[in-house]
N, C-alpha and C positions, 0 to 999 in steps of 0.2 A: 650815692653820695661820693662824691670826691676826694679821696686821699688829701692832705693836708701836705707839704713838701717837708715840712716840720714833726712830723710825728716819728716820734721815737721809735716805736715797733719795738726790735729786740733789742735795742743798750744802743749806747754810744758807737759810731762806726770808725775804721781804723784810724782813718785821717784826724778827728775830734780824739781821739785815745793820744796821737802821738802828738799833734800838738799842744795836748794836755801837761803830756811829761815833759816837753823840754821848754815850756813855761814852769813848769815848774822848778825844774832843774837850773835855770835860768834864773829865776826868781829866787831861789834860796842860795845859788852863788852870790849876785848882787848884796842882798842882806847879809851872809856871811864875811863877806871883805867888806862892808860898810861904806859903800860909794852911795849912797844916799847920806847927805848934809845935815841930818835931824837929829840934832840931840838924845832927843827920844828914841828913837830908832837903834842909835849906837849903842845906848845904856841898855839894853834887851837882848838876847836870844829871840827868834823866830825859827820854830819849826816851819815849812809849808808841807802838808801832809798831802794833799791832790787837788789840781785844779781840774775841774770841769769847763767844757768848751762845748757853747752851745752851739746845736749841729752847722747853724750859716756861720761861725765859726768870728762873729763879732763879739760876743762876751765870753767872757775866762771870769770862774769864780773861782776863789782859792781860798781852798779851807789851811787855815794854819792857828799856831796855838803859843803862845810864850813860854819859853820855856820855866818849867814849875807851874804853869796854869794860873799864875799870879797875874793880874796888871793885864787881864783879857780886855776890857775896854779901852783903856790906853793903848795899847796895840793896834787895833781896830782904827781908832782914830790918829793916830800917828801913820799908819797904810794907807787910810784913806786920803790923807794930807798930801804924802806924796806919791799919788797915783800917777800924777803927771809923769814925773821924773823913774818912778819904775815901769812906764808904759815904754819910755823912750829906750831906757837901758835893755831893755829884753827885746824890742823893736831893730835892735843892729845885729841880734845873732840869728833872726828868724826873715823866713824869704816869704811872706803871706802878703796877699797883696792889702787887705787890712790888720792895723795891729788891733786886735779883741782889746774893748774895753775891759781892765779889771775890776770885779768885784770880790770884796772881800769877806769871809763869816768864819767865826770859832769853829773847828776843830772839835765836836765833841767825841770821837772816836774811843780814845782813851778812856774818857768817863765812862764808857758804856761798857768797854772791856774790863772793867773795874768793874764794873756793877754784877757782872757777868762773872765774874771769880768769884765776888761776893755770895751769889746764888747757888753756882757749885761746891763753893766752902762749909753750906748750910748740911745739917745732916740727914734731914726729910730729902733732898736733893737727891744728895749722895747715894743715899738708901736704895732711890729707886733709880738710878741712873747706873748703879751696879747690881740692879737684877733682885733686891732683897727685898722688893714689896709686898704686898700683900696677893696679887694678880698675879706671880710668879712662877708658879705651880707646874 
């Protein structure tokens, strides 16, 4: 059977890594000096945590999160609104010969790393994560 030219095999390759970063970098300068026209837009913080670029290198998803985790669907739909206009603005600092459509999705990183303290905070956890089980012997 034939390899697929789209299969990931081991991760993301260098090219799809560093276009990754300087969309994103790119993307969260724009939102930070607030050259997008949207009210909505302006009234918010946006983290961009990582974009992903998919390996033909025509989609860029970008996980990002409002700052305080409040007003995630507003956000969402406010990004989406003006895809056009952050498609354009990150399109004059990049030499690709197409600019990747954006896609955008929540950010749950943080929650997770919360959940994640949560569990080591616990003291059955703790107990056996420093050696004082029962199986220890």
């Amino acid at each position: 059977m034939a390899r697929s030219r789209f299969d990931q095999g081991a991760g993301p390759s260098q090219r799809q890594l560093r276009v990754g970063e300087l969309i994103r970098r790119t993307l969260s300068d724009v939102l930070a000096r607030g050259e997008i026209h949207d009210p909505d837009l302006q009234s918010m913080s946006i983290t961009v945590g990582e974009v992903t670029v998919s390996p033909d290198l025509k989609i860029a998803t970008a996980w990002v999160l409002p700052l305080g985790g409040k007003g995630r669907e507003k956000a969402i739909a406010a990004l989406k609104r003006n895809k056009g206009e952050l498609r354009r603005a990150f399109s004059k600092e990049m030499t690709l010969k197409y600019t990747p459509d954006l896609r955008f999705r929540i950010d749950e990183t943080f929650d997770r790393m919360d959940e994640t303290r949560r569990l080591f905070s616990e003291e059955t956890v703790r107990r056996d994560v420093e050696g004082g089980g029962e199986g220890s012997e």
